[in-house]
Structures are given as C-alpha cells and as structure tokens.
C-alpha positions as CSV (number, residue, x, y, z in Angstrom):
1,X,0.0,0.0,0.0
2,X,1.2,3.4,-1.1
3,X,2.2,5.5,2.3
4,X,0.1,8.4,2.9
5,X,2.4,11.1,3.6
6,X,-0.2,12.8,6.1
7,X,-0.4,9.7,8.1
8,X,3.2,9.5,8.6
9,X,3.5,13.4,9.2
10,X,0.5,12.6,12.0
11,X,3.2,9.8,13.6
12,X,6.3,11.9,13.6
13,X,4.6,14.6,15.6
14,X,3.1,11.3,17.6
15,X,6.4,9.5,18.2
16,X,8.6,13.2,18.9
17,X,5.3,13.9,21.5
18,X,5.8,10.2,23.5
19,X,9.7,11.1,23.7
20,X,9.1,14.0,24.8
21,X,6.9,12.7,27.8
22,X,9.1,10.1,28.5
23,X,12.0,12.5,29.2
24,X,9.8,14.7,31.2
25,X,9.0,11.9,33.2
26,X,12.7,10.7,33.8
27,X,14.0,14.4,34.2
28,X,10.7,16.0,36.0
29,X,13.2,19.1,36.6
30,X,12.8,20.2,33.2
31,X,9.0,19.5,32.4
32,X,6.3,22.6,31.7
33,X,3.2,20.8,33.2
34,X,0.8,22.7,31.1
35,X,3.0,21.5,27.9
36,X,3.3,17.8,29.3
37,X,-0.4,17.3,29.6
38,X,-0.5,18.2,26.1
39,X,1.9,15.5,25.0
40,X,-1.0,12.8,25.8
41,X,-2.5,12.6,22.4
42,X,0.4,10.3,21.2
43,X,-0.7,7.2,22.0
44,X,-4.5,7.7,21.3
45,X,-3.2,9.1,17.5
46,X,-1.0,5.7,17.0
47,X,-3.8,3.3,18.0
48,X,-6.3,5.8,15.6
49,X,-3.8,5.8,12.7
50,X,-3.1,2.1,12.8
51,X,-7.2,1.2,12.9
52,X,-6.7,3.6,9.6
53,X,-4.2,2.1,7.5
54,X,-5.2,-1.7,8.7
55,X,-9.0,-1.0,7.5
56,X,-7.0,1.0,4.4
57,X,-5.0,-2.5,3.7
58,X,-7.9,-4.7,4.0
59,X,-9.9,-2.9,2.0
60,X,-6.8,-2.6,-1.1
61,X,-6.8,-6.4,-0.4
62,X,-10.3,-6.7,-0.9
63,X,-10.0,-8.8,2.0
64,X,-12.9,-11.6,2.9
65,X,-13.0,-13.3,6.4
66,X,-11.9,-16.7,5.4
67,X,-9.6,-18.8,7.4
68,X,-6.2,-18.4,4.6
69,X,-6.9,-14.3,4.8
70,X,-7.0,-14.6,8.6
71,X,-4.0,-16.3,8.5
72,X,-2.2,-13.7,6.0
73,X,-3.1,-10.8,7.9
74,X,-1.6,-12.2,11.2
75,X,1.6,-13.6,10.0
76,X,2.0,-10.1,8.3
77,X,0.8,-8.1,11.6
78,X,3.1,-10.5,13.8
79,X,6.2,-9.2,12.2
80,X,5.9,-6.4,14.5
81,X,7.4,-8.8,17.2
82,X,10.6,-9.4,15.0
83,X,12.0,-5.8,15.7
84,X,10.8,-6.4,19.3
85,X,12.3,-9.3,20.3
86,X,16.2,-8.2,18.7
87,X,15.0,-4.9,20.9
88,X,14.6,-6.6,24.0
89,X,17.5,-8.8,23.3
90,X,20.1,-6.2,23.1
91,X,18.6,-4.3,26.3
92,X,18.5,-7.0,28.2
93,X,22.1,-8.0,27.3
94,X,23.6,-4.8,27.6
95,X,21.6,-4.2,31.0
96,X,22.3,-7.2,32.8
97,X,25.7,-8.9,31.3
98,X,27.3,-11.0,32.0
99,X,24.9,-11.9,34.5
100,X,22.1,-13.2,31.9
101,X,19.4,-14.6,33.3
102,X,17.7,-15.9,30.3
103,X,14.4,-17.4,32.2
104,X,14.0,-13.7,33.3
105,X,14.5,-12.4,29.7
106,X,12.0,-14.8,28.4
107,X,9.5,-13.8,31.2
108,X,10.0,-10.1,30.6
109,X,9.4,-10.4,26.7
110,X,6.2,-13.0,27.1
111,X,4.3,-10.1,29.5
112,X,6.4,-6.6,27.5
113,X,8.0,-5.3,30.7
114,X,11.5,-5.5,30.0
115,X,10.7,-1.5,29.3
116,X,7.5,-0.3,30.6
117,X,6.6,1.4,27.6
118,X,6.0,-1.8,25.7
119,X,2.4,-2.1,26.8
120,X,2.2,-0.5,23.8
121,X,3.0,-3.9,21.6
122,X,0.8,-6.0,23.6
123,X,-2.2,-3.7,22.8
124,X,-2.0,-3.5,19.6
125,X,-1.0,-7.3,18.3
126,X,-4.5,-7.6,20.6
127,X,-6.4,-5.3,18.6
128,X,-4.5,-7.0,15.1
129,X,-6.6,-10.5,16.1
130,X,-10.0,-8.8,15.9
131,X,-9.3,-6.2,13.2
132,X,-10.3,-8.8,10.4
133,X,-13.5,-9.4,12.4
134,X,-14.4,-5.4,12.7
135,X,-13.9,-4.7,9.5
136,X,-15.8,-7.2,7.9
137,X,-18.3,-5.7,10.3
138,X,-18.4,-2.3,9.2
139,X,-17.9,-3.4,5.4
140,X,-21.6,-5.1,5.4
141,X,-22.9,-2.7,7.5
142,X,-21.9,0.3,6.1
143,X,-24.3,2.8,4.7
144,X,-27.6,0.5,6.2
145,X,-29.5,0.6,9.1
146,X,-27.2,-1.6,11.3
147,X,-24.1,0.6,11.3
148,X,-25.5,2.5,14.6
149,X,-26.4,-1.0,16.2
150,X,-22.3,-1.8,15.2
151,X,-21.1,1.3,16.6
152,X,-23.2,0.9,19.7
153,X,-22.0,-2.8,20.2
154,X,-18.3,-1.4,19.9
155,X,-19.3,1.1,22.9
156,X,-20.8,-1.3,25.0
157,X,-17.9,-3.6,24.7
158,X,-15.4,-0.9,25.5
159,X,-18.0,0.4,28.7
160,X,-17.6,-2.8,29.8
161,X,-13.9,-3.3,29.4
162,X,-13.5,-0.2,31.2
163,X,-16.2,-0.8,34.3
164,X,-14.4,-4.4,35.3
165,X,-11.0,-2.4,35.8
166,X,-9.2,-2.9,32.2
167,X,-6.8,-0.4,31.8
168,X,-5.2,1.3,29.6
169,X,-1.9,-0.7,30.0
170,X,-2.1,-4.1,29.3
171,X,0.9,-5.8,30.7
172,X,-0.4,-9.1,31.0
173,X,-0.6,-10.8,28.0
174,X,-4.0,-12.0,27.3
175,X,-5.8,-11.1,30.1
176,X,-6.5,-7.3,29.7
177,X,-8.4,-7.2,26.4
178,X,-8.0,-4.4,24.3
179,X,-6.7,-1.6,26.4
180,X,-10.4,-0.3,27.7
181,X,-11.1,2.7,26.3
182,X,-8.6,2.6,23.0
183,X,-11.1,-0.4,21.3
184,X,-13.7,2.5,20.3
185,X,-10.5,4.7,19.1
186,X,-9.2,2.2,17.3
187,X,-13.1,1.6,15.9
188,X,-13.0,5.1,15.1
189,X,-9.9,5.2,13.0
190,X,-11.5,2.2,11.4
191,X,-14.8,4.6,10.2
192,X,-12.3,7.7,9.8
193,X,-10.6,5.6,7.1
194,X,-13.5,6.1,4.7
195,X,-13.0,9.3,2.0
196,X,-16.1,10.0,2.4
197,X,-15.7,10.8,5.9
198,X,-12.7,12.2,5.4
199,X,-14.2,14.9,3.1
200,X,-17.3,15.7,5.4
201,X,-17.4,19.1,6.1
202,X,-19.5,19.1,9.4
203,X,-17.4,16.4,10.6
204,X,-14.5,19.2,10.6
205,X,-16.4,21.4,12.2
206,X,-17.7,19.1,14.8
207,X,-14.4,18.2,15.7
208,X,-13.1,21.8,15.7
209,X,-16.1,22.8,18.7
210,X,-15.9,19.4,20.2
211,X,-11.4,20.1,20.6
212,X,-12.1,23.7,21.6
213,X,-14.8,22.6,24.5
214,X,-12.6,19.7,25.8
215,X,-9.3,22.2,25.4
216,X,-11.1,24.4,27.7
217,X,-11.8,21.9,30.1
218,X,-8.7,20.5,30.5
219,X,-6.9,24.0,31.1
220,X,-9.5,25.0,33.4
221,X,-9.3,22.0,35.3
222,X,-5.6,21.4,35.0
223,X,-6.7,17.7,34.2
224,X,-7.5,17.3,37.5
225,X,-10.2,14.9,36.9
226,X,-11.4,11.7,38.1
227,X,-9.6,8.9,36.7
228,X,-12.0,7.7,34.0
229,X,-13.4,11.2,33.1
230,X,-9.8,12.2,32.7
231,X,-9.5,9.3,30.5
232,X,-12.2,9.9,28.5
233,X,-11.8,13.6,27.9
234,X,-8.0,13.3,26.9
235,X,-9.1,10.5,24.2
236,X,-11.6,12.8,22.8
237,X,-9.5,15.9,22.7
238,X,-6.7,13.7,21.1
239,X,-8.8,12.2,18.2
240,X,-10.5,15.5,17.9
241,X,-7.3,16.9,17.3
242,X,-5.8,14.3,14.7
243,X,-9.5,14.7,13.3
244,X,-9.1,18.4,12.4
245,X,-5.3,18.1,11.3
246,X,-6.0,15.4,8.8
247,X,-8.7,17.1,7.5
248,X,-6.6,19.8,7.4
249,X,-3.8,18.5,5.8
250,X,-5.8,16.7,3.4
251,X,-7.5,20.3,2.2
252,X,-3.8,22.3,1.9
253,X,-1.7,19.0,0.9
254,X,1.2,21.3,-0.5
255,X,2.0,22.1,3.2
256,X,3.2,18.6,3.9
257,X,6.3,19.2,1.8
258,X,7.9,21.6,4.8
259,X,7.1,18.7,7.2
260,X,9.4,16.2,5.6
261,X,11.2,16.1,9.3
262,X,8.0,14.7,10.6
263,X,7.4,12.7,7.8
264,X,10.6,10.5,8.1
265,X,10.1,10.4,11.9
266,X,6.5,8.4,11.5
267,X,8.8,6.0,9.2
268,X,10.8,5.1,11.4
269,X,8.4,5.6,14.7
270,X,8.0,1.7,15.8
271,X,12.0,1.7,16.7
272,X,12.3,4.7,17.9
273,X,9.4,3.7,20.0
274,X,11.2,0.9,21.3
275,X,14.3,2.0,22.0
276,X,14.1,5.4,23.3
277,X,13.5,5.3,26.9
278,X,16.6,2.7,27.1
279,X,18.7,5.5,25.5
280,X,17.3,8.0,27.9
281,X,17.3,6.0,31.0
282,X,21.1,4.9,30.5
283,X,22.5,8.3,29.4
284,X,21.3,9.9,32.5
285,X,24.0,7.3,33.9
286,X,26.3,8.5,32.4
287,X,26.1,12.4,32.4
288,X,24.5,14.8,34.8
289,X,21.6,16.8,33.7
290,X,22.2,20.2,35.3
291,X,21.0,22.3,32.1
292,X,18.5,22.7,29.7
293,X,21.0,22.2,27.0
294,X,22.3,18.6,28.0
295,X,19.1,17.4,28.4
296,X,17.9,18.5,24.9
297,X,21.0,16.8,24.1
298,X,19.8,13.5,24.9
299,X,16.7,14.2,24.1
300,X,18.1,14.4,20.1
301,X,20.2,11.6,21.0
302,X,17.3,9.5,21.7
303,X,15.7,10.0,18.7
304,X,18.9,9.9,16.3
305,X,20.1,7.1,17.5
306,X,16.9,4.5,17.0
307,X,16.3,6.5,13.5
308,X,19.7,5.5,12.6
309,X,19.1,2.2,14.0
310,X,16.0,1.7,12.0
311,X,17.5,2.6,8.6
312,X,20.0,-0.3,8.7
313,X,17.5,-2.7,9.8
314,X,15.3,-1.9,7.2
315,X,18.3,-2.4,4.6
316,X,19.0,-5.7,6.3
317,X,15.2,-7.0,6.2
318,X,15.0,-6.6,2.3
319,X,17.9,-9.2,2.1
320,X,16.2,-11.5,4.2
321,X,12.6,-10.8,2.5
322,X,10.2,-13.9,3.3
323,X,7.9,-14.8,1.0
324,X,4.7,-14.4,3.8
325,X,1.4,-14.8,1.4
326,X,3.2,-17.9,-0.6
327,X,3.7,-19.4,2.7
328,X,0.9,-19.2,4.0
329,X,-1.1,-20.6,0.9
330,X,1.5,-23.6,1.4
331,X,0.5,-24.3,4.7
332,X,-3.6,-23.8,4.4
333,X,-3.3,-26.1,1.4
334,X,-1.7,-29.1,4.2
C-alpha cells in the first residue's frame, strides 16, 4: 500500500510527542506541566492511525473473512514482534551482562515489561486478532440501518472493558483485552478511514467545537479529573485533534512538503518507540543533567540514535525478505 504522507507526518509529531513525555518523566526538573499534559495525544493518534491504515490495507486487499486471509493478515501483523524481540534482546544484554538470566528475559518479553513502555506492543497485536472481524463488520454494515447498532455494540464492549477495571496498559498478556477505552478509538480510526468521511465538512467542524470545549476543560481543570473522566476527555481531545489536522492537511496537501522532518520520523516511529526510553534511562547514567542544554542533548540523541538504527534494519530485512502470502497458501493447502 502506497504510504500516505499525512499519516506518517501525524506519527512523527506522535512518536517526537511520547519522547518528549518520556523525558519529562525521567528528568521531572525540566518538564512545563501545562505543555506535558498536552503530549497525551500520542498514543490515542497511534492506536487511531493504525485502525486507519489496517482498515485502508484490507480494503486494497479486498479482504474476505476466510480462514487463509485470517492467517495472511496475522503472520503479516506479527512481524511487529521481530523488531521487538532483537529490541529486547540487546537491552536485556547490555543491561544485565554477563549476569544473563535468560528465564527472566523470556518472562520479561512473554508479558512486554522489560521497558515499561511496551504495553504498547501487547495492545496492539491484541487489537490486530480482531481487526479482520471489525472490519468485515463495518464493510456489510456500512451505509444501512445496522451501522449504529455496530457502533453501539463497539461502545458497549469498551463500557464494559473499562467498568471491570481494564486499563489502559495491558501488561499481562492476554488477560486485559483491548486496552479499555482505546477499542472504540481504534473503531474510530477504522470509520475515519472512509474518503467520504474524510471529506465531510461538518465532521470538521464538529471536531473543531468538540477540541475547543474539551481544550477548555482541560486548562481550566488542569486535568485534575477523576480517573476515567480524565481518560475519556483526553481521548476525545486527542482524536478530535488528529480529526481536524487530517482534514486539514488533506485540504492544503502542499503544506506537507515543509514537514518532511516529521514525515521521516512516523517512518521510522515503531523503533524509535522501542528504543528510546533505554537510550534515555542509561544516558542519565552516564552524564549529569544540570541544564537545559544537556538534556535536549539527549533528548536528540534518543531520537537519532533509534532513526539510525532503524535505517540499517530496514536495509537488512530486504535481504532477508520472506515470501509471507506464498507461505501461508502452502500451509492452508496441508
């Protein structure tokens, strides 16, 4: 599938945003609290963005839910563990040698703890086993009178997720479905992935009001909420945010060719995601952050380094290129 340069202008500013509260977090002497609080859309606009492209991919495929499709889409999604894994595997070795303890690293990888960002991973190879399911959903139902009995089934399920206690970080790995809340806004990237929602004027505008109010809100209450209102409002101010900057990028497309920085960041975001609060945890080791200036240091550092990372295992992937759909037609056939 062609990449959509808005999409990966919409990561960059995601992935610079979750490194940017990750090195508040480690270096609290630094942070601007009104700022940080605005860093929280990151996560809500990767799981948005990824129910986007996967309903974008299905549809390309003109995918049916049949048992060798299922299987396609899985062993394609599950690649996401490859760079994983290697991830873990050098952060584990260069944290803990020669003492390797490799029961432990085994453990750490099986529930994504090893960092505690990785929460992250679990979540969404969760929501890849029932995006075949959803979107064959909303393919049928589309345009008639059972899309609102859908979208309502998708909020129940979520209200329900949320009221027995599942949060938003799935450690665990199968026993906190979903993430709570994030199933609807991945649903909702899912719907957004339609042009001809994309193009709807009053959605803009909806989502315009619908930022301002919740903007408003969370100044005026300096997100000092109760925990699942908090929740709630931050999700809806994040995806009506990536709403109206879509939509807006869409509409003035020339002005993605000054964000080319951003662009190459949401190509490379997954390891940059993964390695970057290693980076910034272990520099901190090793020099102390008395100024502004070193610790925008490592900030850059923690983003070069992964991007750089990424690049040369992207080369090295395309010599090892595994035929996935020819496999899998080989083993449905058994």
């Amino acid at each position: 599938m062609k990449r959509n340069s808005t999409i990966d202008i919409l990561r960059g500013i995601a992935i610079l945003a979750v490194v940017l509260d990750h090195a508040w977090y480690l270096y609290p002497q630094f942070s601007i609290t009104q700022l940080w609080h605005h860093t929280y859309f990151s996560i809500p606009w990767f799981i948005f963005l990824s129910g986007m492209t996967n309903s974008l991919s299905l549809e390309k495929h003109q995918f049916s839910l049949k048992i060798r499709s299922y299987l396609l889409f899985l062993l394609k999604r599950v690649t996401i563990l490859i760079p994983y894994v290697l991830t873990c595997l050098a952060i584990f070795f260069l944290q803990h040698y020669p003492d390797l303890n490799w029961n432990q690293w085994i453990h750490d990888v099986l529930y994504f703890s090893i960092q505690p960002t990785y929460y992250y991973v679990n979540l969404i190879l969760q929501l890849y086993l029932i995006v075949p399911v959803l979107y064959t959903a909303v393919k049928h139902t589309w345009n008639t009178r059972f899309m609102p009995v859908l979208i309502t089934i998708i909020l129940i399920l979520t209200g329900i997720s949320v009221w027995i206690g599942v949060p938003p970080w799935p450690f665990s790995p199968a026993a906190r479905l979903f993430g709570g809340i994030y199933l609807s806004v991945f649903f909702l990237g899912m719907l957004f992935s339609k042009p001809t929602v994309q193009k709807n004027g009053k959605l803009f505008m909806a989502s315009v009001i619908i930022f301002l109010i919740s903007e408003g809100i969370l100044l005026g209450t300096n997100a000092g909420l109760p925990g699942f209102a908090q929740t709630f409002l931050f999700n809806l101010w994040a995806i009506s945010l990536i709403v109206v900057m879509f939509m807006f990028f869409n509409t003035y497309s020339k002005l993605t060719r000054f964000m080319s920085f951003f662009s190459i960041l949401g190509k490379h975001s997954y390891i940059i995601y993964l390695f970057h609060f290693f980076i910034l945890q272990t520099l901190a080791r090793y020099f102390s952050i008395l100024s502004f200036p070193i610790f925008a240091g490592i900030m850059v550092l923690s983003i070069l380094m992964p991007l750089v990372i990424s690049v040369v295992y992207s080369e090295v992937a395309k010599l090892f290129y595994f035929p996935i759909k020819s496999f899998v037609s080989k083993i449905v056939a058994l």
